[in-house]
C-alpha positions in Angstrom: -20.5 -13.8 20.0 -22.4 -12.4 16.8 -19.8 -10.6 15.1 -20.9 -6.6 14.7 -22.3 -5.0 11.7 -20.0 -3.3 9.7 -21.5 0.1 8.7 -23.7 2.9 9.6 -26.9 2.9 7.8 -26.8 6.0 5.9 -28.4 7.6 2.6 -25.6 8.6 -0.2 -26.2 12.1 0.7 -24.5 11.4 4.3 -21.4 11.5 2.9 -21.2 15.2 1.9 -21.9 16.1 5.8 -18.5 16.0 8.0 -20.5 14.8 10.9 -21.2 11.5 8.9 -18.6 8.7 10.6 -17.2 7.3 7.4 -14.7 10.2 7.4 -13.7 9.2 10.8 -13.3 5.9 9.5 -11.0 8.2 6.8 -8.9 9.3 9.5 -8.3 6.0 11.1 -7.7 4.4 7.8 -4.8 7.3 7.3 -3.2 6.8 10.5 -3.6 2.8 10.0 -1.5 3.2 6.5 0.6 6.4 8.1 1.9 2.8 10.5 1.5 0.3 8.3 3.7 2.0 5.2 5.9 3.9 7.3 7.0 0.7 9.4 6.3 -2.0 7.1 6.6 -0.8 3.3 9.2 2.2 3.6 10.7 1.2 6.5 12.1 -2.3 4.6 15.4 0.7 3.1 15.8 1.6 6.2 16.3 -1.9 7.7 17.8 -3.0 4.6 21.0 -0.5 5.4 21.3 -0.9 9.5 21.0 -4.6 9.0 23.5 -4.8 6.8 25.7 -1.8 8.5 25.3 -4.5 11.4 25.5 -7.7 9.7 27.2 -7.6 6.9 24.7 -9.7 5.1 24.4 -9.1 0.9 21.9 -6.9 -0.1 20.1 -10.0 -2.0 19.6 -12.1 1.5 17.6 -9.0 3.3 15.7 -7.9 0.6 14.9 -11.7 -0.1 13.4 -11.9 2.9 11.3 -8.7 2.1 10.2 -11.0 -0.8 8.9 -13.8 1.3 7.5 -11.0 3.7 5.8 -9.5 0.9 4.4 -13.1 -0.6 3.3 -13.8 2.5 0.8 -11.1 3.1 -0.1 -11.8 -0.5 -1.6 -15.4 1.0 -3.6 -13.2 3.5 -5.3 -10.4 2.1 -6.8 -12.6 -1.0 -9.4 -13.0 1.8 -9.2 -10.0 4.0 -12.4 -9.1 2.9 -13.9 -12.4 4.6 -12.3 -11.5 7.8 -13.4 -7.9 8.1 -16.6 -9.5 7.4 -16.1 -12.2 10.0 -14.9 -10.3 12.4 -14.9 -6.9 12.3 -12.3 -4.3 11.1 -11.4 -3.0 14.4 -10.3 -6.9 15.5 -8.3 -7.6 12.3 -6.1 -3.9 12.4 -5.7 -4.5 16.1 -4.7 -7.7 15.7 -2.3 -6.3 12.6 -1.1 -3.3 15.0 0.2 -5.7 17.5 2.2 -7.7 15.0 3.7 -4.9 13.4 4.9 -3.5 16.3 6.4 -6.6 17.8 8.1 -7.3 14.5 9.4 -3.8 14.2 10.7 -4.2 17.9 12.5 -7.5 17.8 14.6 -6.7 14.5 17.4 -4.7 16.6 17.8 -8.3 18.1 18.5 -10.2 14.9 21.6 -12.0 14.6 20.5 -15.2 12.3 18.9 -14.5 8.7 15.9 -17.4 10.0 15.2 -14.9 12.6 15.0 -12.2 10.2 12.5 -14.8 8.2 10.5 -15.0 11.2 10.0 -11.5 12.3 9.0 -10.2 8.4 6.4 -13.1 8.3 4.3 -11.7 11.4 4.8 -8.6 9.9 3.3 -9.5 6.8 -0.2 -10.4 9.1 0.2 -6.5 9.9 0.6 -5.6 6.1 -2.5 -7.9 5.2 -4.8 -6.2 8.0 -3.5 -2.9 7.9 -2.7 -1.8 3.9 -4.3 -1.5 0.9 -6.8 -4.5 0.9 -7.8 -3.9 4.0 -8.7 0.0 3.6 -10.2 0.0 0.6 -12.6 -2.6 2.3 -13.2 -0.7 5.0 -14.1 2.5 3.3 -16.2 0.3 0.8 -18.7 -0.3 3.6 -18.7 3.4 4.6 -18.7 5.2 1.0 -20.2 4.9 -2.6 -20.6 8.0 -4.0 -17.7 9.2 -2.5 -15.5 6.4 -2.2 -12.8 7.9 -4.6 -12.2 10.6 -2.6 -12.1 8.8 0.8 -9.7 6.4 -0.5 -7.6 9.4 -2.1 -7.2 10.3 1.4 -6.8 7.9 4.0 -4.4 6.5 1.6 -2.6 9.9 1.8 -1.0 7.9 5.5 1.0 5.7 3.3 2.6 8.5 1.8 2.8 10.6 5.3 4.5 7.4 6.3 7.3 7.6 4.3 7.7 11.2 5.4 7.5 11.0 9.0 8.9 7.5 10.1 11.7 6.8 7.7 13.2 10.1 8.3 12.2 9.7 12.6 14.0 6.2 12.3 17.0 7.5 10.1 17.4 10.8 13.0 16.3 8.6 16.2 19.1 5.6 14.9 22.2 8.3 14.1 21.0 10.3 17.4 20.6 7.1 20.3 20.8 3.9 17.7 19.2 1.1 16.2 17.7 -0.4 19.1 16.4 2.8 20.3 15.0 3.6 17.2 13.0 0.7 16.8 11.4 0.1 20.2 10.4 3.3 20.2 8.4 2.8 16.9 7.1 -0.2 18.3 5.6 1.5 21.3 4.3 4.6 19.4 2.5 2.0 17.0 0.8 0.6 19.9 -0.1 3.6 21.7 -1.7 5.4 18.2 -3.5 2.5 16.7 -5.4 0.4 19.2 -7.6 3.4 20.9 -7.8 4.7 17.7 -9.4 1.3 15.7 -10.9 0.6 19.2 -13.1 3.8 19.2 -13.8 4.6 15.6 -13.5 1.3 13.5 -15.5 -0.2 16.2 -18.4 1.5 15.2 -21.0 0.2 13.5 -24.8 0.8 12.7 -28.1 -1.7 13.8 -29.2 -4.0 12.3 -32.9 -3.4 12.4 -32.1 0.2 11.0 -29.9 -1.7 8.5 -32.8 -3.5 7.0 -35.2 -1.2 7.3 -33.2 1.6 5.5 -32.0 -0.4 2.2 -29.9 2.3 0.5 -26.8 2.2 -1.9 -24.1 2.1 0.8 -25.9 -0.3 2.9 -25.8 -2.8 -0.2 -22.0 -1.8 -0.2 -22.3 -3.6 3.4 -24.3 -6.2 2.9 -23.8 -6.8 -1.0 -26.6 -8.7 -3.1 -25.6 -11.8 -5.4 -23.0 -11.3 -7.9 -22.1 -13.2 -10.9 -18.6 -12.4 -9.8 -16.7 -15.2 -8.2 -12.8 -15.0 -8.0 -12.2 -17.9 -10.1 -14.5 -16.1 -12.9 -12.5 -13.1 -12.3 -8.8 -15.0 -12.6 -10.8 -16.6 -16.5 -11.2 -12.8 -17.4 -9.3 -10.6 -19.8 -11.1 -7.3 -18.4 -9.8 -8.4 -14.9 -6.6 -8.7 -15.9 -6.3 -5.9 -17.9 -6.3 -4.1 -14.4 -4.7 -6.4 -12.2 -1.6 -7.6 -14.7 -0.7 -3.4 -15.2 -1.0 -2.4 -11.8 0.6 -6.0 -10.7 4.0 -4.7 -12.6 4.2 -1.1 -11.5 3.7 -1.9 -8.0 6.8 -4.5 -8.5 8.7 -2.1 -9.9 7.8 0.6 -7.4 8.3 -2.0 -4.3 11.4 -2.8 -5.4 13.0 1.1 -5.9 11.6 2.5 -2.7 13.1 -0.2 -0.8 16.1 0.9 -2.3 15.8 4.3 -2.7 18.3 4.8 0.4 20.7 2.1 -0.3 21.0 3.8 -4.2 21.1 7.0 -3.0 23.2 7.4 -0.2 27.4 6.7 -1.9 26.1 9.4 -4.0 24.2 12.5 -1.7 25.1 10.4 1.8 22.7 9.1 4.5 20.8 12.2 5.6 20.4 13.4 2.3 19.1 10.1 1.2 16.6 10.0 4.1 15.7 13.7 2.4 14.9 12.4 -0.6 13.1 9.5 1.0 10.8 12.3 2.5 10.1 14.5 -0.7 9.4 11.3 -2.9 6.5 10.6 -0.2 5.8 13.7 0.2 5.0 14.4 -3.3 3.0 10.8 -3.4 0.7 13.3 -1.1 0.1 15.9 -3.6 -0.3 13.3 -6.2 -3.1 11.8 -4.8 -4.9 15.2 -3.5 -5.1 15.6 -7.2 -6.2 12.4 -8.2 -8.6 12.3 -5.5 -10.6 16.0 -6.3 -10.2 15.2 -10.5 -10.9 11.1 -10.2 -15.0 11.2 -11.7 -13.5 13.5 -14.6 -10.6 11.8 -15.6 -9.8 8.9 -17.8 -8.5 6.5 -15.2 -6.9 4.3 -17.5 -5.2 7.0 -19.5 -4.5 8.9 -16.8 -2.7 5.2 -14.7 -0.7 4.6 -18.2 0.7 9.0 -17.9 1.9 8.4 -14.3 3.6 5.1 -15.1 5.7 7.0 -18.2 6.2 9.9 -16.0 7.9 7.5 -13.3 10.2 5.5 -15.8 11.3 9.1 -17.2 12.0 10.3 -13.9 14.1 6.7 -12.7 16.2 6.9 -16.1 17.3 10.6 -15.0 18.4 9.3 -11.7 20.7 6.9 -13.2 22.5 9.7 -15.3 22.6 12.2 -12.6 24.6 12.9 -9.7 23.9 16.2 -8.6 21.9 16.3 -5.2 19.0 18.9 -6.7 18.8 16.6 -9.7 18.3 13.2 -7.6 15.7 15.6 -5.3 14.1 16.7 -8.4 13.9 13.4 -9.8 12.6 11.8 -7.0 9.8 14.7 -7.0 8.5 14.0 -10.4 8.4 9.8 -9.2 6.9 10.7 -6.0 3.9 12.1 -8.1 2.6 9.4 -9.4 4.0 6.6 -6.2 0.5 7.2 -4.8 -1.6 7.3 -7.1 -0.3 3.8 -8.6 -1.6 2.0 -5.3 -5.0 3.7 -5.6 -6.1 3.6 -9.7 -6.7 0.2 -9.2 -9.9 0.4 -7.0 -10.8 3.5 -9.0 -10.5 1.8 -12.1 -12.6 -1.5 -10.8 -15.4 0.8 -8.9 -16.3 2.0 -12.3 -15.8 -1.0 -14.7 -17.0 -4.0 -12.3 -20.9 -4.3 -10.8 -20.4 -2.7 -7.0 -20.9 -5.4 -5.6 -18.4 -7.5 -6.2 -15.8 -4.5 -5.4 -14.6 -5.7 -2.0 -13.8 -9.3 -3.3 -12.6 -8.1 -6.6 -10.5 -5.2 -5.2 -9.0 -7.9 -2.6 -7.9 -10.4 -5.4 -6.1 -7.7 -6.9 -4.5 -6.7 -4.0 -3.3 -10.1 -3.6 -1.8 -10.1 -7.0 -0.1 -7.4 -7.3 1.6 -7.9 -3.5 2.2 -11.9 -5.0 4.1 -9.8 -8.1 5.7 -7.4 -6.0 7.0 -9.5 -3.1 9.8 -10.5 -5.8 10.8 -6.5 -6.4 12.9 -5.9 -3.9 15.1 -9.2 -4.0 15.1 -9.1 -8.0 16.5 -5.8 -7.7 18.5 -7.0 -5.5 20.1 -9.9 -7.0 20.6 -7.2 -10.0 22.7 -5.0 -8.4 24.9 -7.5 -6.7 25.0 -9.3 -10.1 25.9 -6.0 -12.2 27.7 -3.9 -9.0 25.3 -1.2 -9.3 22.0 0.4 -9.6 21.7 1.2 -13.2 20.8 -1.9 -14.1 18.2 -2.4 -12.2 16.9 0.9 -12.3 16.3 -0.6 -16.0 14.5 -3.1 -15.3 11.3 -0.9 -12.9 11.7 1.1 -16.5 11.5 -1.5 -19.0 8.2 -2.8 -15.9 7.1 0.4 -16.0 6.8 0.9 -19.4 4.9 -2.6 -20.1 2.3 -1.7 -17.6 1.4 1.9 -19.4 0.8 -0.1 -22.6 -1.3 -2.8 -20.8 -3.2 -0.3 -19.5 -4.4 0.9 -22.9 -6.4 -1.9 -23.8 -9.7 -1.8 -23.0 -11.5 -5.3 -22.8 -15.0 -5.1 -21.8 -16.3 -8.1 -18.8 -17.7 -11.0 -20.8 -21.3 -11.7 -19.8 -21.6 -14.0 -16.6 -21.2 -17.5 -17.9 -19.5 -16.9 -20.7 
């Protein structure tokens, strides 16, 4: 079967009209990171304190595991612009819905790390169909003039996520359980996202009207030559000046929201802790309305390297406070910038790389950063078992933190193709 084409044809004016489809391609991306971060990036506190609650296993075994979870994926979405390519983007996030929820459901079961192992590794298919990579492909194919903007907003479900399903699971597990809580997840991510990718992602334009109707977005689609090639972008300084920055935030982000909870809760408890789960994402929200209405006027890289030091200010108050409005406040000025760190880097690549080697360009960097990140939450993990508590390695996202502002200053320019 010829797989489908993978956009409307459209001229760049189509995007200011609501009636155009990309933005229903916006809202399916949302709900698709809404799942995705809620279940498989936020969620990893949450499992991280019933498991052991249940278990009794070291904090360092179950956020290892979120390491080689978070590696995986890493593997996968290197190429996730090939598959959405190969064989549509409705196929690869149904495919990603089913393994995320069937992860999700069997970890109430777990009684063996290896099966722990096991269930994060098909849930790291869901994180490479269903997260970053993946939307910012998808919306590449829909959006060029307005593609900061369309990003800036489906990826306001990651941080919608974190508000709704952490605090559901922490309520639905105190209120009927673990196993309750998670099957029910399971069943509500299959119920949401298959009609949803089914109908709207499963949309695309025809051919004949693609070629006829050569336009800016339709190259986005079907992108001419490049000099690009991932092996010329792993030999370039400009490349990494985006990826290595962005690489060591997201570590040190990965690893504090996964545990956010477990630092939070001897001191405020374990509904307060889900609280300040929920006003960290809900500010990531706000954050990234901002960005997302100011991102064509704004110094991107200047702008990346003020959210970082804004984030390593706010962590280094949480580790000298105790007092709940403190932690909440804290956590408000982090949340800020939590979303915006996930989406600079495609900003900051649409407008210093040739557009069309975005989707491959903006998928290699994914794949870094999630290779960097995978070892945030067990580093930080093996920190605070090794010190026997949080402050130091609430030091280390800092001292992370801090490196990636200043990489983020330089400015290297691409060297010429060949060179």
């Amino acid at each position: 079967m010829r797989p489908a084409p993978l956009a409307s044809p459209h001229r760049p004016s189509d995007e200011a009209s609501f009636a155009y489809h990309g933005w229903r391609v916006v809202f399916a991306c949302f709900v698709m990171a809404a799942l995705c971060w809620g279940f498989g990036f936020y969620g990893h506190g949450f499992y991280l304190v019933e498991l052991q609650r249940r278990t009794g296993w070291p904090a360092s075994l179950i956020s290892g595991a979120s390491t080689l979870y978070y590696l995986s994926s890493a593997a996968l979405v290197i190429f996730i612009n090939d598959a959405v390519r190969r064989f549509g983007a409705h196929v690869c996030v149904i495919m990603g819905a089913a393994a995320l929820a069937g992860s999700a459901g069997v970890l109430p079961f777990i009684t063996d790390p290896w099966q722990l192992i096991a269930a994060y590794l098909v849930m790291a298919l869901a994180w490479a169909t269903m997260s970053l990579g993946a939307i910012n492909v998808i919306l590449g194919l829909w959006f060029t003039a307005r593609r900061g903007l369309a990003i800036s907003l489906a990826l306001n479900g990651a941080s919608f996520g974190g508000v709704v399903v952490v605090p559901g699971l922490v309520f639905l597990a105190g209120a009927a359980g673990f196993t309750t809580a998670m099957l029910t997840g399971a069943a509500f991510i299959l119920a949401l996202m298959i009609p949803i990718a089914w109908t709207i992602l499963g949309r695309s334009g025809e051919p004949g009207r693609q070629a006829q109707e050569p336009d800016a977005a339709t190259d986005a689609a079907n992108p001419q030559p490049t000099s690009w090639t991932r092996a010329r972008a792993l030999g370039s300084l400009a490349f990494w000046s985006v990826s290595a920055p962005f690489a060591l935030a997201i570590t040190s982000q990965a690893g504090f929201l996964v545990h956010e909870i477990a630092f939070l809760e001897p001191t405020i408890g374990r509904y307060a802790a889900g609280i300040a789960v929920a006003i960290t994402t809900s500010m990531a929200i706000v954050g990234r309305l901002v960005l997302g209405a100011a991102s064509q006027r704004l110094d991107q890289r200047l702008a990346a390297a003020l959210s970082l030091a804004t984030q390593a200010g706010a962590l280094a108050a949480m580790t000298l406070a105790s007092d709940p409005v403190l932690l909440f406040a804290a956590c408000a000025v982090y949340g800020f910038s939590v979303g915006n760190v996930i989406t600079f880097p495609s900003l900051i690549i649409q407008r210093e790389f040739e557009a069309a080697a975005f989707g491959m360009l903006i998928g290699l960097s994914t794949g870094i950063s999630q290779f960097t990140y995978a070892f945030g939450p067990g580093l930080l993990g093996l920190v605070r078992d090794a010190a026997g508590g949080y402050g130091a390695a609430l030091g280390l996202c800092i001292a992370l933190n801090l490196a990636a502002a200043a990489i983020l200053l330089w400015r290297p320019t691409p060297a010429p193709a060949g060179a």
